[in-house]
C-alpha positions in Angstrom: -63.0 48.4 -29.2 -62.9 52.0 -28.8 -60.3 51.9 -26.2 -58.0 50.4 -28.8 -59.4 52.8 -31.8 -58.4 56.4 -30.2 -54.7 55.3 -29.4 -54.5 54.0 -33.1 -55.9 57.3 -34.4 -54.0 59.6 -32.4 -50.8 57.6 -32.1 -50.8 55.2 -35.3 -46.7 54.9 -35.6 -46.3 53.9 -32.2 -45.8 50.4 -31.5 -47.8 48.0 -29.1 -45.5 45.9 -27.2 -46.2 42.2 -25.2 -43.9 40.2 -23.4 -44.6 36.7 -22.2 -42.6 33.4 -21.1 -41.2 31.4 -23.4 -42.8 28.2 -22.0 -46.2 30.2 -22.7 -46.9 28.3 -26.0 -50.8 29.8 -26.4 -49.3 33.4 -25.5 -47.1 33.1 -28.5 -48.9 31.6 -30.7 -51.9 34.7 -30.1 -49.0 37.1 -30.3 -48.6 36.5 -33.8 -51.7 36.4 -34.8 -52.0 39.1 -34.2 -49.4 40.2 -36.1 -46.5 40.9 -33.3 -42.6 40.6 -34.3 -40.4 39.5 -31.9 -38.0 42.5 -30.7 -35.8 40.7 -28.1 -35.3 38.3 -25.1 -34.6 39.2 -22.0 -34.7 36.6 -18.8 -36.6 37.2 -15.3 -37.8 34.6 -12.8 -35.3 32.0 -14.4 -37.4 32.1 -17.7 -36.7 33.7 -20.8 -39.3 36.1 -21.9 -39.7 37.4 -25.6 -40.0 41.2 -26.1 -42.8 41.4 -29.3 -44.1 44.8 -31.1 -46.6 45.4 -33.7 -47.6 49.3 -34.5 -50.8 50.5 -33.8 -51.6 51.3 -37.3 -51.4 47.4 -37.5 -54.0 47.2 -34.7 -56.5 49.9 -36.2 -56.6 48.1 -39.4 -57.7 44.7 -37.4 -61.3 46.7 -35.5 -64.2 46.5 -37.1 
């Protein structure tokens, strides 16, 4: 947890981005979860790919 803490404290406005495939049901699903919006869509290997950010204040409120 600590390695997700110190970026949040010293960095809390900046965001945390994932991208995943589309066709990667359980990736998107944990992506907003945890709170990630999508951003955009941008298409590699013949799959389309959703661009997601959340800010790291977000994340510091979710450790323990």
């Amino acid at each position: 947890m600590e390695l997700q803490r110190r970026p949040a404290e010293e960095l809390p406005d900046q965001p945390v981005l994932v991208a995943t495939q589309t066709a990667n049901k359980c990736s998107l699903k944990l992506a907003a979860r945890l709170d990630f919006e999508p951003v955009s869509t941008f298409r590699q290997y013949d799959a389309d790919h959703p661009l997601a950010a959340v800010s790291l204040h977000k994340c510091l409120q979710r450790i323990p």
